[in-house]
C-alpha positions as CSV (number, residue, x, y, z in Angstrom):
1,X,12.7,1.9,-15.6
2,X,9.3,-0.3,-15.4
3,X,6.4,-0.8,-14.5
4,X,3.8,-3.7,-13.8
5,X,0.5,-3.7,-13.7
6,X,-1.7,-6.2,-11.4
7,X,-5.2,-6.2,-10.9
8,X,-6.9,-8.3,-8.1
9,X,-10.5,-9.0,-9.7
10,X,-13.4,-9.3,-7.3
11,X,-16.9,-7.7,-7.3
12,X,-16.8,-7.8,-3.3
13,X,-16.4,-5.4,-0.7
14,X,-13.3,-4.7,0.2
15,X,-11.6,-4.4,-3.0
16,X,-8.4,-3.3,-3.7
17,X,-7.1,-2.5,-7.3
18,X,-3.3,-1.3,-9.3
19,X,-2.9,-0.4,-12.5
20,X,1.2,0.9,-13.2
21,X,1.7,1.9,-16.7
22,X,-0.4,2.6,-19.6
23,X,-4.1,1.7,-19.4
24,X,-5.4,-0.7,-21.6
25,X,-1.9,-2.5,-21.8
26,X,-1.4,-6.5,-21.0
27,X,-0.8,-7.3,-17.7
28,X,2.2,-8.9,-18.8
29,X,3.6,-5.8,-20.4
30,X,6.4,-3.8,-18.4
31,X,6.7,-0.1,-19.6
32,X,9.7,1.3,-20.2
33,X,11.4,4.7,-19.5
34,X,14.4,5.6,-21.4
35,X,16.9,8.2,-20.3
36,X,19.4,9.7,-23.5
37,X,22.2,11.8,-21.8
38,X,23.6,14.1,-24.4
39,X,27.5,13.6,-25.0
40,X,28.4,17.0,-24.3
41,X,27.0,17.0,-20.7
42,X,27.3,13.8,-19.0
43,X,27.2,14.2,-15.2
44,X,26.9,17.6,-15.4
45,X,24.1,18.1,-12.8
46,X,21.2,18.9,-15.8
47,X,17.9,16.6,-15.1
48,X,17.4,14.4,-17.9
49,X,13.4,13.7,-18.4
50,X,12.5,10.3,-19.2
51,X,10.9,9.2,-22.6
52,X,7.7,8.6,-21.9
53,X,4.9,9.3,-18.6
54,X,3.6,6.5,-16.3
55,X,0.5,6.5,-15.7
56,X,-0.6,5.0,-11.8
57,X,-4.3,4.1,-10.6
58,X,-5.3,3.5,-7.3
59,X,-8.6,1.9,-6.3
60,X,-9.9,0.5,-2.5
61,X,-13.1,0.1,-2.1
62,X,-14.7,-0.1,1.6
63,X,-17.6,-0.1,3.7
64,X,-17.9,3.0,6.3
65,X,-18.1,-0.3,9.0
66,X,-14.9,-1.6,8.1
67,X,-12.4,1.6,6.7
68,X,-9.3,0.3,5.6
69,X,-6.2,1.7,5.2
70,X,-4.0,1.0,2.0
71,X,-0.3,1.8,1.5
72,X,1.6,2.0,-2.0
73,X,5.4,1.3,-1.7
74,X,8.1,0.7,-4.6
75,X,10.7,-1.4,-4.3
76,X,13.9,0.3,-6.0
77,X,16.4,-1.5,-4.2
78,X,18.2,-3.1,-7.1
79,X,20.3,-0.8,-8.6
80,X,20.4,-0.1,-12.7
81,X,23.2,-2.1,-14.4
82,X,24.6,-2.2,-17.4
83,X,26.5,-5.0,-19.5
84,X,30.1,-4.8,-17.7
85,X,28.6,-4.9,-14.1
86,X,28.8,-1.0,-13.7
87,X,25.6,0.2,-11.6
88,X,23.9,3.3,-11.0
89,X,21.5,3.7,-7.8
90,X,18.3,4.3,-8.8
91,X,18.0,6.9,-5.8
92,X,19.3,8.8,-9.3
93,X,16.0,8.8,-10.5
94,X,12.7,11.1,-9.2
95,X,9.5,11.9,-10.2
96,X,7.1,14.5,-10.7
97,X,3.5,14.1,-10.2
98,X,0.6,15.6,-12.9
99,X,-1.5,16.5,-10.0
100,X,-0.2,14.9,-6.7
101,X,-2.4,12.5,-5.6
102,X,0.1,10.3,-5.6
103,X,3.3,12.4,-4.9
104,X,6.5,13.2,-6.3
105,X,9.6,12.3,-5.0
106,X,12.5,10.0,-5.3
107,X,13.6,6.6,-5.6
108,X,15.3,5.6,-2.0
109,X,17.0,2.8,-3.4
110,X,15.4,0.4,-0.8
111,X,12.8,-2.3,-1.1
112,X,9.8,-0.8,1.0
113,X,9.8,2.9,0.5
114,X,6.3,4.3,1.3
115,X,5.0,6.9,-1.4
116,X,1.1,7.5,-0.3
117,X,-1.1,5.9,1.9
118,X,-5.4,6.3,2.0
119,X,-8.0,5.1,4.2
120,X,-11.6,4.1,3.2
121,X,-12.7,4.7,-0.4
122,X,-10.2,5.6,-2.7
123,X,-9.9,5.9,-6.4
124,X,-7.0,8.1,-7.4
125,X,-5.1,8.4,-10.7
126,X,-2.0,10.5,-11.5
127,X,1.2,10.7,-14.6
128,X,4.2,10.6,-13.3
129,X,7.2,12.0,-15.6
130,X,10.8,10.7,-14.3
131,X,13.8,12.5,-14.2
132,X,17.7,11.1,-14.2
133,X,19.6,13.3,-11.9
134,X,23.1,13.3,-14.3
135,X,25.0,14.2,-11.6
136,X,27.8,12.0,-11.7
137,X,30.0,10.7,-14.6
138,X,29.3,6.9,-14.8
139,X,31.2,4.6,-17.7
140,X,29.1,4.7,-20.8
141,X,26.3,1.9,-21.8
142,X,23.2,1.0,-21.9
143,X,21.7,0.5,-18.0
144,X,18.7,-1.7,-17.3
145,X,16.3,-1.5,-14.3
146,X,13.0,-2.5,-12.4
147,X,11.4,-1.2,-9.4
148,X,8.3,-2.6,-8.1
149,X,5.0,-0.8,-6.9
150,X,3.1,-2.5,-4.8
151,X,-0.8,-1.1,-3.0
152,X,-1.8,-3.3,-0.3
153,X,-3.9,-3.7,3.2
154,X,-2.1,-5.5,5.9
């Protein structure tokens, strides 16, 4: 798992601002989530939390005259894969939510799945914790991922 973090600078009205990861971090940087399945219970349906929580940030900025509407999607349609090829769906991984302003759920394993929208003046912050599902027995190694978040206006 990743994350990116992108920042649109601009003192004007509208504004529209994401921050996905640690704050404080390079924009550059990616943060990573690591999931350790324990030998003794590979795909044995027990959740396996993630190393570390991702921290999301969500600014707009509008006037009452013109109240926008902004729309955070992830893109998690590339599946996690491993050295030999071997995938897993990254539907397999959720999240939880520290407070729910922007909600739990799941990876859909598509490249436009919608996980909050707000309209007019926003500026929301939550932790997310991800979970693996370890549901089903996949060949052993080390899998690598992205997804994408991205908060725009049309």
């Amino acid at each position: 798992m990743a994350a990116v973090s992108f920042t649109i600078k601009d003192n004007t009205i509208p504004k529209i601002t994401i921050q996905v990861g640690q704050p404080g971090h390079s924009q550059n940087r990616i943060d990573t989530v690591t999931f350790a399945v324990p030998n003794a219970n590979p795909g044995d349906g027990t959740p396996i939390q993630g190393s570390d929580e991702i921290a999301i940030n969500l600014e707009l900025r509008t006037t009452a005259s013109n109240r926008l509407t902004a729309f955070l999607t992830v893109d998690s349609a590339t599946p996690l894969i491993n050295g030999q090829g071997n995938t897993i769906p990254t539907s397999k991984i959720s999240w939880t939510a520290s407070d729910g302003d922007i909600p739990s759920g799941t990876f859909a394993g598509t490249s436009n799945q919608l996980i909050v929208s707000y309209s007019g003046y926003v500026n929301v912050s939550d932790r997310h914790t991800f979970y693996f599902a370890n549901d089903t027995v996949y060949d052993a190694g080390t899998y690598n991922g992205q997804v994408t978040y991205t908060w725009f206006v049309p």
